[in-house]
C-alpha positions in Angstrom: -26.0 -7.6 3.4 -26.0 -11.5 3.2 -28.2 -14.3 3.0 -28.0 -16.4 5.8 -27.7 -20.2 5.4 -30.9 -21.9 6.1 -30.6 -24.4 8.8 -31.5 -28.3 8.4 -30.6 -31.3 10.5 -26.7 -32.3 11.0 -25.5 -36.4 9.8 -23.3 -37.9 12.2 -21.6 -41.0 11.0 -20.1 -42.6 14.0 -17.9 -45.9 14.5 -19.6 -49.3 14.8 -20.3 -50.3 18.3 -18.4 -53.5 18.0 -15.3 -51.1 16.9 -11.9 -52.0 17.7 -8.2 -50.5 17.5 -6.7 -52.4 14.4 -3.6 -54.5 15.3 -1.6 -52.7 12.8 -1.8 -49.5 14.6 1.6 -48.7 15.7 2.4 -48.1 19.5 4.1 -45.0 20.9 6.1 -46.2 23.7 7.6 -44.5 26.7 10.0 -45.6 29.3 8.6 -47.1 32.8 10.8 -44.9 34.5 10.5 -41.7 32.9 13.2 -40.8 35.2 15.4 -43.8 34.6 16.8 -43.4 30.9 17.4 -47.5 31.3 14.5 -48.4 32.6 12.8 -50.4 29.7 10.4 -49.1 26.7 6.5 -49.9 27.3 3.3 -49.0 25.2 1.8 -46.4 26.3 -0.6 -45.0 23.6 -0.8 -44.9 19.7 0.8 -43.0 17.0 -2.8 -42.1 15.4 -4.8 -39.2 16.1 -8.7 -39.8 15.1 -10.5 -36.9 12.9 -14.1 -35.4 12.9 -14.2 -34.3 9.3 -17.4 -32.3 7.8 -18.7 -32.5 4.8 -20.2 -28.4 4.4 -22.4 -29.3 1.7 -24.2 -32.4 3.0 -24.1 -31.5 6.5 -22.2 -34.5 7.9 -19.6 -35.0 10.3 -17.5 -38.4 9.9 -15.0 -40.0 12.0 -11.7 -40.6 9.9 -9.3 -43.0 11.5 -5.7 -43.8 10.3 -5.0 -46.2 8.0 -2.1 -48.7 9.2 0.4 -46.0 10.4 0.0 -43.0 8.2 -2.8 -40.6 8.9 -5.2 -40.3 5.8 -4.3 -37.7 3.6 -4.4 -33.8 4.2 -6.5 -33.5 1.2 -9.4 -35.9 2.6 -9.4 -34.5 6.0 -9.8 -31.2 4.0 -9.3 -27.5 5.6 -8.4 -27.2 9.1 -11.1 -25.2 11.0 -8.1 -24.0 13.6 -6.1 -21.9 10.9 -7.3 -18.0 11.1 -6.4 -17.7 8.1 -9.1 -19.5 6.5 -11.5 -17.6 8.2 -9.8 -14.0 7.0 -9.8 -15.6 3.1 -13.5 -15.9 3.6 -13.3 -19.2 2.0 -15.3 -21.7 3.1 -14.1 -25.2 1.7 -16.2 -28.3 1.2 -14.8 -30.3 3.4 -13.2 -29.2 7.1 -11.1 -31.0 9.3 -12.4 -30.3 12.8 -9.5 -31.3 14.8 -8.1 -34.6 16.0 -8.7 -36.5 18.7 -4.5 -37.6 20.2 -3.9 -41.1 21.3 -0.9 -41.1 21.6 -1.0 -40.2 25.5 -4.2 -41.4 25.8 -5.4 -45.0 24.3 -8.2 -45.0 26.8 -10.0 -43.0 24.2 -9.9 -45.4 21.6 -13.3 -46.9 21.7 -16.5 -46.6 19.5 -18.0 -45.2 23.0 -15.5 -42.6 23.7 -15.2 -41.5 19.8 -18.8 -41.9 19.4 -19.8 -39.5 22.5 -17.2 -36.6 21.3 -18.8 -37.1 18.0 -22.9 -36.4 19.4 -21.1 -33.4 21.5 -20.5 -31.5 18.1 -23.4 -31.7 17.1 -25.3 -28.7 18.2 -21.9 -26.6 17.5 -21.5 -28.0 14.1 -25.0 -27.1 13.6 -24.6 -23.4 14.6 -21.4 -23.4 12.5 -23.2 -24.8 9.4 -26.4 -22.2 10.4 -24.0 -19.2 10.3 -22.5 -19.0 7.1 -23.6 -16.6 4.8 -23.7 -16.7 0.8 -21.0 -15.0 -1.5 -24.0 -12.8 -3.4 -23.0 -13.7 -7.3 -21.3 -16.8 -6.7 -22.0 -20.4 -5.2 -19.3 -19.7 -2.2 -20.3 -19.4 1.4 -18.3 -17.2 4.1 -17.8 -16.9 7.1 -19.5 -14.9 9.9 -18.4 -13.5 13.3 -21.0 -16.3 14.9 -19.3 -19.2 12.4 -15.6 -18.5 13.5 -16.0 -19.1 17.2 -18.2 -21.8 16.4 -15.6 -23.1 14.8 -13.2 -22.3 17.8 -15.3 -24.2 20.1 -15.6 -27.3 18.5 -11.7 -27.2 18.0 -11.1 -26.8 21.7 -14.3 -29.5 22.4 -11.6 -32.0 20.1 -8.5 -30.4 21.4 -9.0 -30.5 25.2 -11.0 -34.0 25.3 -8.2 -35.7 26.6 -7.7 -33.2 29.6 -11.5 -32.3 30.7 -11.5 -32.6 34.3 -8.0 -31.9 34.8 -5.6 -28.5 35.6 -4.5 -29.0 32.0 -8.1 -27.8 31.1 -9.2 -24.1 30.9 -12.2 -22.7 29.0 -13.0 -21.1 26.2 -12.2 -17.1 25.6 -12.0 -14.7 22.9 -8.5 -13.9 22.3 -9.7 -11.2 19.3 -12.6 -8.9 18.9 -14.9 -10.6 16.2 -16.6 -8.1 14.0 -18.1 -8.2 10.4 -17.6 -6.6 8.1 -20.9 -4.8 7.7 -20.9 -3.5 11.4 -17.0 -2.3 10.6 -18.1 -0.2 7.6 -21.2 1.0 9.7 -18.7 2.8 12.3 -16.3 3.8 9.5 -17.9 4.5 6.2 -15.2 6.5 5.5 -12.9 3.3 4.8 -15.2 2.5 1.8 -13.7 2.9 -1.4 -16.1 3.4 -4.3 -13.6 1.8 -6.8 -14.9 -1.3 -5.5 -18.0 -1.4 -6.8 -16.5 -1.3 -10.6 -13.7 -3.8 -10.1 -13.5 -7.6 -11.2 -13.9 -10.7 -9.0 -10.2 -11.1 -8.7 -9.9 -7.6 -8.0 -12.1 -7.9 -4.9 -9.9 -10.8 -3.7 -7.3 -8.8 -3.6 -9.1 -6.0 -1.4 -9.8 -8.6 0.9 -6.6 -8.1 2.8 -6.4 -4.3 1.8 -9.4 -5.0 4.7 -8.0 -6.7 6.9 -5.2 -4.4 6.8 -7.5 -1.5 8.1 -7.5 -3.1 11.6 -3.7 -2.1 11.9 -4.2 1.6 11.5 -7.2 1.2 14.6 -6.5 3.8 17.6 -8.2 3.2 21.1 -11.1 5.3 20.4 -12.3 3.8 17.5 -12.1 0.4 19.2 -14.1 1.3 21.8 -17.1 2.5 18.9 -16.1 -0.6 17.4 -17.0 -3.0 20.6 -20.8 -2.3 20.9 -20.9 -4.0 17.3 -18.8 -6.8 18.3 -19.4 -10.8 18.5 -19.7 -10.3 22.6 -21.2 -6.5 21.8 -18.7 -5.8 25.1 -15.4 -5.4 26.2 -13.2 -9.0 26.6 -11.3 -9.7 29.8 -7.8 -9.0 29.6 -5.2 -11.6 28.8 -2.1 -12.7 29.8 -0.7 -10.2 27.8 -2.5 -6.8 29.2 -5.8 -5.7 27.2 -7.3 -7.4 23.9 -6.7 -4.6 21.4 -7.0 -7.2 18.3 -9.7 -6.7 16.1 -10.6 -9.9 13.3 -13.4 -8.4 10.5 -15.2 -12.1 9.3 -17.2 -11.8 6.2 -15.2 -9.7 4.2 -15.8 -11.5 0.6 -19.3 -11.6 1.1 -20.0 -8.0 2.0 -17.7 -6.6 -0.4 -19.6 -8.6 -3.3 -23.0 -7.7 -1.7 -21.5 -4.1 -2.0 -20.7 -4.2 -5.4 -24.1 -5.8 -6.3 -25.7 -2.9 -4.7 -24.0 -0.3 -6.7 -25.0 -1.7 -9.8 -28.0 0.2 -10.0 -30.5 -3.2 -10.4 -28.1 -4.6 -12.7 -25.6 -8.0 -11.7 -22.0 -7.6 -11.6 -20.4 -10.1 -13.8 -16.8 -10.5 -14.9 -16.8 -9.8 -18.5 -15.2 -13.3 -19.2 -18.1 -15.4 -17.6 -20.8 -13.9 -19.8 -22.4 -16.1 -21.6 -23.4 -13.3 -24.3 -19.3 -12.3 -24.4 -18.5 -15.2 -26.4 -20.3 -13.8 -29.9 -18.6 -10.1 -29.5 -15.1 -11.9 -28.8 -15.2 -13.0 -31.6 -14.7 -9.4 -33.6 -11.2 -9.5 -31.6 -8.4 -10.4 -34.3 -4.5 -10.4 -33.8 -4.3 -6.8 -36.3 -7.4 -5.1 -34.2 -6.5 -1.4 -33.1 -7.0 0.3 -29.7 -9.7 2.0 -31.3 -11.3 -1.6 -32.3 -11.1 -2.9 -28.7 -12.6 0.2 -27.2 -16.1 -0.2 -30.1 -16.0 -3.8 -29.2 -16.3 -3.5 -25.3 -18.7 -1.1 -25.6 -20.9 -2.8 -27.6 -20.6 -5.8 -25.6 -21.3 -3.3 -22.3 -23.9 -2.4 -24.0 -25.8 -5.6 -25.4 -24.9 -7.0 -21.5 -27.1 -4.2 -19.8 -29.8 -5.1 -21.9 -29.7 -8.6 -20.3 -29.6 -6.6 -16.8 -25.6 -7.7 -16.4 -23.1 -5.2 -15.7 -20.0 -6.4 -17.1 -16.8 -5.7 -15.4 -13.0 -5.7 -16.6 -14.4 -5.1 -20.1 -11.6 -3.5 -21.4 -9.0 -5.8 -19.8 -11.0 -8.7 -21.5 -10.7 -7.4 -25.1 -7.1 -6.3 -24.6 -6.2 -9.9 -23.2 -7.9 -11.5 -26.2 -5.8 -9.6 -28.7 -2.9 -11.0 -26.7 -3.8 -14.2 -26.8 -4.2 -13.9 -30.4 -1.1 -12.1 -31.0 0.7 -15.0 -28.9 -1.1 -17.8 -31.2 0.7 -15.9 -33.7 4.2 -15.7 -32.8 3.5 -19.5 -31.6 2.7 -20.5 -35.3 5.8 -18.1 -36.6 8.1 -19.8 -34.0 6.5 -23.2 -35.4 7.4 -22.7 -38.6 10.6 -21.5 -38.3 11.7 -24.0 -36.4 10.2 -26.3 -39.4 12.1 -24.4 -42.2 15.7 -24.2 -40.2 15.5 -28.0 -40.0 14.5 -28.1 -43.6 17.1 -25.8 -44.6 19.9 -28.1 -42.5 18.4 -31.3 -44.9 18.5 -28.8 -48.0 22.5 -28.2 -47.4 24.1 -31.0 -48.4 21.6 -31.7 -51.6 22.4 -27.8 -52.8 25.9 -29.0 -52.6 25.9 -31.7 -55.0 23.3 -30.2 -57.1 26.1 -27.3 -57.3 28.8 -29.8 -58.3 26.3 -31.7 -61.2 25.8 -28.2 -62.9 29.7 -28.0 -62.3 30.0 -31.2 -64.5 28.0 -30.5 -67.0 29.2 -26.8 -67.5 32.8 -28.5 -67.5 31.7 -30.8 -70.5 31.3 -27.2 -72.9 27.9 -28.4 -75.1 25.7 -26.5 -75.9 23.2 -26.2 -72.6 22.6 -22.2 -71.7 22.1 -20.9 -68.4 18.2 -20.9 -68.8 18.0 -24.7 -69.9 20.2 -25.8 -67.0 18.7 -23.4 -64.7 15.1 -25.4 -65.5 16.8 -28.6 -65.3 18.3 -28.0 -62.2 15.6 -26.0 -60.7 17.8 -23.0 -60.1 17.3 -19.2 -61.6 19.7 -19.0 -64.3 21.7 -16.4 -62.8 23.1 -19.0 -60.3 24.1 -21.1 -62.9 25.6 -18.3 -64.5 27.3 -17.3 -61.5 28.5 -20.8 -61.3 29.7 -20.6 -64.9 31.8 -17.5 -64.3 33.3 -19.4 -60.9 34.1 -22.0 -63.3 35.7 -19.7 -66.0 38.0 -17.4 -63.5 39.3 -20.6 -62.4 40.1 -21.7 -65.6 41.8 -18.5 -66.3 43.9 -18.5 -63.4 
């Protein structure tokens, strides 16, 4: 249901022969005796770890070392390939962190030839790893594929176990879940397929993503074994420590459940109502005061001018109704504003309607001739204040 990535060559970007281990790179020390707590402290290895870090998008595979003490930064190692859940998000980032090659037991490793020879061994799996992804239809992603994941488990182990080839700490590689994507899951069980998705937004389909993986719980015996035949090893795995493999990972759930979407659009392409280009003159009919009724004429004009550009636009009602509450929140913003503007002006205005009170006070107190009206203009006030003022003055005066 996906397009495979085409394959091309794989960069690697090793160490310079003439390569050393920096003098700032701190020791990890141990004890000569490990069985003597006195015996005295020697170096034994390094606190750094050395990462093979590829870069998805141009293909290359670099070794990053540590700088002084402190590993480089999570962020330019990027994604670790060992996390399952990064497979399960169907995510595949730009950058992946491989795994890290330990010193700390082990400074024997720390030369360009021994960094530089794990380094050519990834090669061919980084390549089938790269090969193996497939293309989010609709969008620029990639995701992963049964093939791509234990790719990706093998070249962990190849980094992991380096230190202990040849040795009883070694063991090989097994499947400790069945691998199965999600095109061969729906094959055996159509039934699981829920229509709704072919309508829904792209953040709507994210959210079914584990609604899919959550199928797997719900999995009796008999529909693993019709399940197996479709699997990554199309055949029952060798028990485990634990008794029988029963788990069951679906890979490629994003891509699948956008390539099934596209193919229910009846030779139209989904699109998120929001990223239309054409959305932006329609959007514009949405004011803070438009009705229900408005909304509903406006997304289905814009529904309709969309399938004439051979887009099926998604959420389209959701998108209207969020613009008039964006509008409606500029609104209250500007209200809030202003309000906020006119109580501080009012707090100035208090003491100066004070005094301005006490002047008309005065010159009511003096008895000539002015009238309400005149000293109302004077003073900028109606001239029933002042004659309220005047009466104030008079009861006083009586009292």
């Amino acid at each position: 249901m996906s397009d495979t990535v085409v394959s091309t060559a794989v960069e690697l970007c090793p160490l310079p022969d003439d390569w050393r281990v920096p003098a700032d790179w701190k020791r990890h020390m141990l004890r000569a005796d490990g069985d003597d707590v006195d015996s005295p402290l020697r170096p034994h290895g390094y606190e750094a770890s050395v990462h093979y870090v590829l870069d998805v998008e141009r293909r290359q595979v670099s070794v990053h070392l540590p700088t002084g003490e402190l590993a480089r930064h999570d962020a330019e190692l990027g994604a670790s390939i060992g996390g399952i859940t990064l497979h399960r998000s169907g995510v595949v980032p730009s950058r992946l962190d491989l795994g890290a090659l330990t010193l700390r037991y082990h400074p024997e490793l720390a030369t360009a030839e021994n960094v530089n020879s794990l380094l050519t061994e990834l090669e061919p799996l980084v390549r089938e790893l790269l090969d193996n992804f497939v293309a989010v239809p609709g969008t620029g992603a990639r995701d992963w594929t049964p093939q791509a994941v234990d790719a990706a488990r093998r070249i962990h182990r190849l980094i992991d176990r380096r230190p202990y080839r040849g040795t009883e700490f070694d063991f090989p590689h097994a499947q400790h879940t069945y691998l199965v994507s999600a095109e061969n899951f729906f094959t055996v069980f159509p039934s699981l397929i829920e229509r709704g998705w072919a309508g829904v937004t792209d953040e709507a389909l994210d959210r079914a993503i584990e609604q899919v993986h959550q199928m797997t719980a719900c999995l009796k015996p008999e529909h693993l074994e019709q399940l197996i035949p479709l699997t990554l090893t199309g055949e029952k795995l060798p028990a485990g420590k634990q008794g029988p493999i029963t788990a069951v990972t679906i890979v490629g759930v994003r891509a699948w459940l956008h390539a099934y979407r596209r193919q229910q659009a009846e030779g139209l392409t989904p699109m998120d109502a929001a990223r239309w280009d054409g959305a932006l003159g329609h959007a514009l009919h949405v004011q803070d005061d438009s009705s229900d009724a408005d909304l509903q004429a406006i997304a289905e004009n814009t529904v309709r001018d969309a399938a004439g550009q051979g887009i099926k636009l998604l959420g389209t009602d959701t998108w209207v109704k969020n613009l008039r509450a964006d509008r409606r929140t500029t609104v209250r913003k500007q209200l809030e504003t202003l309000g906020t503007d006119i109580a501080e002006l009012e707090k100035k205005l208090k003491p100066a309607r004070q005094r301005r009170k006490i002047l008309v006070s005065r010159v009511l107190g003096w008895g000539e001739q002015d009238t309400d009206s005149s000293l109302g203009r004077l003073a900028s006030m109606s001239h029933t204040a002042v004659g309220d003022i005047r009466e104030a003055l008079d009861k006083d005066d009586s009292e």
